[in-house]
C-alpha positions as CSV (number, residue, x, y, z in Angstrom):
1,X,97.1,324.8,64.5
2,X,93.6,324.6,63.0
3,X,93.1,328.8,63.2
4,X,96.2,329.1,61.2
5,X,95.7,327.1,58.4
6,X,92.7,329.0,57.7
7,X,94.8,332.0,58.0
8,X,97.8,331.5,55.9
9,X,95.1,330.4,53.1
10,X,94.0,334.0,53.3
11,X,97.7,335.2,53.6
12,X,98.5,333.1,50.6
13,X,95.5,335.3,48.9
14,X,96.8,338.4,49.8
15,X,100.6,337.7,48.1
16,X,99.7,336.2,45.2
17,X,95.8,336.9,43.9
18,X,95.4,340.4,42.0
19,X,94.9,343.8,43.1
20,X,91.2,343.6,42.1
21,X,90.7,339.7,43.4
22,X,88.3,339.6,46.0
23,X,90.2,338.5,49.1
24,X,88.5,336.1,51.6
25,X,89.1,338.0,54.8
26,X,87.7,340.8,53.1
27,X,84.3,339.9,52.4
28,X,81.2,341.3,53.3
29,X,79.4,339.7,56.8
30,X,76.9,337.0,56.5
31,X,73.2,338.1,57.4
32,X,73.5,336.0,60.2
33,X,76.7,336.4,62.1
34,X,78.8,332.9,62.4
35,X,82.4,332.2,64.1
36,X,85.0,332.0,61.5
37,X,85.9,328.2,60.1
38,X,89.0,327.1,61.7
39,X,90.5,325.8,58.6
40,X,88.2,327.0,55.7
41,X,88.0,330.7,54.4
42,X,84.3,332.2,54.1
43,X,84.6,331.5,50.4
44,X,85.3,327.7,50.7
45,X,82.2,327.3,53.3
46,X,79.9,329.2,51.0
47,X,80.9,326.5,48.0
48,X,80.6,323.6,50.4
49,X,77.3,324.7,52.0
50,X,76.1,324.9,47.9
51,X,77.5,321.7,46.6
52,X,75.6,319.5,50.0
53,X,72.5,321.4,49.3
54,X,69.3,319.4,48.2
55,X,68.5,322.1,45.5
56,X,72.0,321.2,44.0
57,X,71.1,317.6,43.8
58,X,67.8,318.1,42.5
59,X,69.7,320.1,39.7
60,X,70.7,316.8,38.0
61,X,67.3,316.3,37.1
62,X,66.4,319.4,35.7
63,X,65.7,320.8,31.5
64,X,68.5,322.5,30.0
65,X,67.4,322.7,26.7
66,X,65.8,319.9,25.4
67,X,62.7,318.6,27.7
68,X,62.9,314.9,27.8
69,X,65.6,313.9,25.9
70,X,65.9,310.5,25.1
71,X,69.7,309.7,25.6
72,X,72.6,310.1,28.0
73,X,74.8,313.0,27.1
74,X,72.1,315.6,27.0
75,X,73.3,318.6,29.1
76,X,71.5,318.8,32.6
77,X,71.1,322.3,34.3
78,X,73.4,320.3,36.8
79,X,76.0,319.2,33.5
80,X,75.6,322.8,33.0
81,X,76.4,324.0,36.1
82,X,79.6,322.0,36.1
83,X,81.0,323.6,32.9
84,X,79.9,327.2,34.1
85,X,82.2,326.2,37.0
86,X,85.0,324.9,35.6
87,X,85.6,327.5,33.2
88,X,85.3,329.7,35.2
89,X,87.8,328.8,37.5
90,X,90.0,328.5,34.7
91,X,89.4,332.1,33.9
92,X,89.7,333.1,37.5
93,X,93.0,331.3,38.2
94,X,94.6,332.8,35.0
95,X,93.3,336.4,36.1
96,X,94.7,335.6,39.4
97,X,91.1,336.2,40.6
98,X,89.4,334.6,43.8
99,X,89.0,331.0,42.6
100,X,86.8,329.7,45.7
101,X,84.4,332.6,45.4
102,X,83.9,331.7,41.7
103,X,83.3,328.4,42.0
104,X,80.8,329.5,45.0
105,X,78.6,331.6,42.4
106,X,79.2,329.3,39.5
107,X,77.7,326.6,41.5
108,X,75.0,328.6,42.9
109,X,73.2,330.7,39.9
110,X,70.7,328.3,38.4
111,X,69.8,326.9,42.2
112,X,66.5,329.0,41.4
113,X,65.9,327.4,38.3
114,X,62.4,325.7,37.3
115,X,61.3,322.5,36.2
116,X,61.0,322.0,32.0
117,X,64.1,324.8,31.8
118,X,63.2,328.2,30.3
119,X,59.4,327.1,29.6
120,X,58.5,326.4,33.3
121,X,60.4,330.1,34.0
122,X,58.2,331.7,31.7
123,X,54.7,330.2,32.3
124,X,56.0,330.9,36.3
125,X,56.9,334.6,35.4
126,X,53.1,334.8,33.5
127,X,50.8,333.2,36.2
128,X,52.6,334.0,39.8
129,X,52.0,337.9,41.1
130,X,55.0,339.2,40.8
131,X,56.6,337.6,38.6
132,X,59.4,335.2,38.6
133,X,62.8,335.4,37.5
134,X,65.0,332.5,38.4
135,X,68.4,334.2,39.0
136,X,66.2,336.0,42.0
137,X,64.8,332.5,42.9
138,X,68.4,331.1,42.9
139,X,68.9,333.5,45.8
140,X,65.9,333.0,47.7
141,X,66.7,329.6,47.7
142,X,69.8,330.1,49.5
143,X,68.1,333.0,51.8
144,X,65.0,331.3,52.6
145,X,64.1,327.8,50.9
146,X,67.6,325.7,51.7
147,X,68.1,324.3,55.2
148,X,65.2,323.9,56.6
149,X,64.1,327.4,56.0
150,X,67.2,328.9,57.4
151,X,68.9,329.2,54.3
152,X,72.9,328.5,53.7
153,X,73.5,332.3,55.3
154,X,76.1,332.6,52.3
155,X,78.6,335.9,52.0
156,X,77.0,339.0,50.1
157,X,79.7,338.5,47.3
158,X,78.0,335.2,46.5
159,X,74.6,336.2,46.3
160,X,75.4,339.1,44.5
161,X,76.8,337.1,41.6
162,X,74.3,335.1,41.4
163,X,71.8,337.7,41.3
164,X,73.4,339.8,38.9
165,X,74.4,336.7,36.6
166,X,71.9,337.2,33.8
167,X,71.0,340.2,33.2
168,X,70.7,343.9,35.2
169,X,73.9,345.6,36.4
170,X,77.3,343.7,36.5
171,X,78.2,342.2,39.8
172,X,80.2,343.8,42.0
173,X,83.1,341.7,42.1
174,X,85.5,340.5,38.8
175,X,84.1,336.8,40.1
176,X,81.1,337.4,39.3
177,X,81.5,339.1,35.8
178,X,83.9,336.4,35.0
179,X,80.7,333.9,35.9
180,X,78.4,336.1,34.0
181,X,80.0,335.5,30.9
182,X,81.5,332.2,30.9
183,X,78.1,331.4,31.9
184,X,77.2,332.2,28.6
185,X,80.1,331.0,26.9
186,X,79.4,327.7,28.6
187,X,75.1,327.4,27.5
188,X,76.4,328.7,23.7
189,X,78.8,325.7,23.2
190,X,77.0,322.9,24.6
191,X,73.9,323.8,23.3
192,X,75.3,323.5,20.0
193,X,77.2,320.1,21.3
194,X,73.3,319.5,21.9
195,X,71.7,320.8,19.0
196,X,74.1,318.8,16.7
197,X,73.6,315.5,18.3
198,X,69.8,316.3,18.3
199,X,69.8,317.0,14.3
200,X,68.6,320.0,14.9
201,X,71.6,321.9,13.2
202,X,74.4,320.2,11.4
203,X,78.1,321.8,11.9
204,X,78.0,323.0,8.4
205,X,75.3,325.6,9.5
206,X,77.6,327.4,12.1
207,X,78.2,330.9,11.4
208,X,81.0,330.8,9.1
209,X,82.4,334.4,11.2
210,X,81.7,332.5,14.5
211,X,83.9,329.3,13.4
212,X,86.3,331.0,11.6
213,X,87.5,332.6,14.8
214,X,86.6,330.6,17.8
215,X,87.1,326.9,15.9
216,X,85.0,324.5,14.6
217,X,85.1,321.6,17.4
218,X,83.7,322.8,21.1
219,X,86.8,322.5,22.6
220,X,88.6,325.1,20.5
221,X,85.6,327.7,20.5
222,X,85.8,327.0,24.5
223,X,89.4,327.6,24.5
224,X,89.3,330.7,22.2
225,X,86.8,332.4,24.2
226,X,89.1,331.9,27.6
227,X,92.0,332.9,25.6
228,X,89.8,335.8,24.6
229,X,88.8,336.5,28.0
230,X,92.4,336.4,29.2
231,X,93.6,338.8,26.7
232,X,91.8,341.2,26.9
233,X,93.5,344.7,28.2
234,X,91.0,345.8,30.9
235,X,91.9,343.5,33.8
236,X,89.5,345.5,35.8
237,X,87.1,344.3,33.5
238,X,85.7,341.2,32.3
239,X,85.5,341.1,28.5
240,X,85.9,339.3,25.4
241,X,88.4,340.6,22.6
242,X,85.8,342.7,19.8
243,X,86.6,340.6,17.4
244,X,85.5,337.0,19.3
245,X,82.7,338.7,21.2
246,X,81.3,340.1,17.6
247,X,81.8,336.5,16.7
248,X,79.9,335.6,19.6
249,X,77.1,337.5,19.9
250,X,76.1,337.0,16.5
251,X,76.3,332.6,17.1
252,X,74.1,334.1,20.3
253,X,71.4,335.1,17.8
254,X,71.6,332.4,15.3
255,X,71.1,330.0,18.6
256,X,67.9,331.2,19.3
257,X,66.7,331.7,16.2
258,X,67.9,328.0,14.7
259,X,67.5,326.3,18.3
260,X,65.9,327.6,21.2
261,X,62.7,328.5,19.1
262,X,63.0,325.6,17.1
263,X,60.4,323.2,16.4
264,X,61.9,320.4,18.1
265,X,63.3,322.1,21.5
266,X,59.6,323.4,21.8
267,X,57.9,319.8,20.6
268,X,57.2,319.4,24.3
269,X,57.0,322.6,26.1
270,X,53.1,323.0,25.6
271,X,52.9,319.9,27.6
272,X,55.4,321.1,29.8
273,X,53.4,324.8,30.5
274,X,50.3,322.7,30.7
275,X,52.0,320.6,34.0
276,X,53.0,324.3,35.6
277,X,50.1,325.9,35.0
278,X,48.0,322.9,36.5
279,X,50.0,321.8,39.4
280,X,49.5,325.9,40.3
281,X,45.9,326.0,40.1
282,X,45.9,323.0,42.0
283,X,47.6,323.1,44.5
284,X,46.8,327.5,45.3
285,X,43.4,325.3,46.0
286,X,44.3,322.9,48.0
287,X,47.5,324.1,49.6
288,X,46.8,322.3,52.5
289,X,48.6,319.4,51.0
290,X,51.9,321.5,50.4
291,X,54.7,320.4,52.7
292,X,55.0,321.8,55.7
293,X,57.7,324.1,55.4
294,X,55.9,325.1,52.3
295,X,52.5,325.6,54.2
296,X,54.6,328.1,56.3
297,X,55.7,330.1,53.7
298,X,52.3,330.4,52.0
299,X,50.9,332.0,55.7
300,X,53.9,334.2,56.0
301,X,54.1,335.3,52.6
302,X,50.8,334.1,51.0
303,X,49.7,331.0,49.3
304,X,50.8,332.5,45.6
305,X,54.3,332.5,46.7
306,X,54.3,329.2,48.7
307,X,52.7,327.2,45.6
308,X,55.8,329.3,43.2
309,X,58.2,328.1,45.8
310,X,57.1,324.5,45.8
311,X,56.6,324.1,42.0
312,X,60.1,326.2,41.5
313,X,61.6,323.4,43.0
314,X,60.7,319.8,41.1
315,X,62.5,318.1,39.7
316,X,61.2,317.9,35.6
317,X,60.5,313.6,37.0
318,X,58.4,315.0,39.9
319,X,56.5,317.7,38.2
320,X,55.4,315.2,35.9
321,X,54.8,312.0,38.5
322,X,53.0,314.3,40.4
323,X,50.8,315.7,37.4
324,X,49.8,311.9,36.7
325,X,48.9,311.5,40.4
326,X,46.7,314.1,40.5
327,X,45.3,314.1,37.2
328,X,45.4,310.7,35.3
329,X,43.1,308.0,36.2
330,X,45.2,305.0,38.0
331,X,43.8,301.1,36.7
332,X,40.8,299.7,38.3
333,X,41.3,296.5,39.5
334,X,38.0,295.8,40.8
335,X,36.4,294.2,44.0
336,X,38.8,291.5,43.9
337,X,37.8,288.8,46.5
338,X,34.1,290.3,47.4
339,X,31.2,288.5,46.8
340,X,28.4,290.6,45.6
């Protein structure tokens, strides 16, 4: 009974999912083999094995934008992570694409991602050999870091969106481009959800071509986008209308301009790099107080990577608990009860 409710999910796939949907019991093998789910499709155990990971958890407490916020409905990288995913799917089902592989690499792409948002990535990418990039942490993190150090052994579709979900060539299935770009269309709106509420921008300053035909609220620019995405003529292609993605693209560069270079989303990123940078020196000099698992990876693959792994990580909270650990002076309470 159990084998064929597993299966009649992937016949239900096959009838109704389009030509160029990625079908479950079509995907690529896992690196390591494992027996088939009775009752879930490879797809459905790749999302679940995501969602129960401690990296996804730790997501919660991580920058999006605006490092220390003070306030409640600042996005998270985990908020955002939820929006990437549920537009997306929204997307997918209209497209009749594969809905459980997108959620899979909607939920997975920023797993990578550093403490303090885009400012711990960059001061990572400066002082680690190498360089670091977190859409190719995000996978080793579901190769190598999660479990233990056995990884989550997800499908090759899944890791291939989420590598390819930035930047580089387009992933190789329509899930993954339909990601890719609501990934964007999701970061665009709430940052300026974000930006607003922060008084860094008022509504007024918009982009008069951007409102004018996406909306003025979040909601509509959301839904105009989707709509956008939907319409479009190439269904073997994921792509916004010219006209909206014009519209887009230019609200793209007034963002960074106007907000991610502004004064106050960078108040705090010097103090931010500053952490990073320290908590790396450190810790490449005493990695004998990384965790174990981390201690393993720094003889396999050499202390440089084990220290990026370990700092990649935290949490913005632990990066900075830990900082004042090592580095700030705790009270002195004296010889209380000696005599001299």
């Amino acid at each position: 009974m159990d084998v064929e409710i597993r299966k009649e999910t992937e016949n239900i796939e096959e009838r109704t999912l389009s030509k160029w949907a990625a079908l479950s019991k079509n995907c690529k093998k896992r690196k390591n083999f494992e027996e088939e789910c009775p009752i879930r499709t490879s797809f459905q155990r790749d999302r679940d094995r995501i969602i129960h990971s401690k990296s996804f958890r730790r997501l919660k407490h991580k920058t999006q934008v605006f490092i220390c916020p003070e306030g409640d409905h600042y996005r998270t990288r985990l908020t955002h992570t939820l929006e990437v995913s549920g537009i997306s799917r929204t997307v997918a089902r209209a497209l009749r694409l594969n809905e459980d592989l997108t959620e899979s690499i909607a939920m997975a792409h920023d797993l990578g991602h550093t403490p303090f948002g885009h400012a711990g990535e960059d001061i990572l990418n400066n002082i680690c050999p190498g360089g670091f990039k977190h859409y190719k942490q995000s996978v080793r993190v579901c190769e190598v870091l999660e479990n233990e150090g056995k990884g989550l052994n997800l499908t090759e579709e899944v890791l291939d969106g989420v590598l390819n979900h930035t930047k580089g060539p387009l992933p190789k299935t329509l899930e993954g481009q339909v990601v890719r770009i609501c990934d964007k269309i999701a970061y665009i709106n709430h940052d300026i959800d974000d930006a607003i509420r922060a008084g860094v921008i008022n509504a007024s300053d918009i982009p008069t071509e951007f409102a004018r035909s996406t909306g003025k609220t979040c909601s509509e620019r959301i839904n105009a986008m989707v709509v956008s995405l939907i319409k479009n003529p190439e269904k073997n292609k994921i792509k916004m209308e010219p006209e909206v993605e014009k519209a887009f693209f230019k609200m793209h560069k007034f963002m960074y301009e106007e907000v991610y270079l502004s004064q106050v989303a960078k108040s705090e990123e010097k103090k931010a790099v500053y952490i990073v940078e320290w908590l790396y020196k450190y810790f490449k000099e005493n990695n004998q107080e990384l965790p174990g698992d981390i201690i393993e990876i720094c003889k396999r693959e050499g202390t440089e990577k084990g220290v990026c792994d370990y700092i990649a990580g935290m949490t913005d909270d632990f990066a900075i608990k830990l900082f004042k650990d090592l580095f700030i002076p705790k009270p002195w309470k004296g010889m209380q009860g000696l005599r001299r």
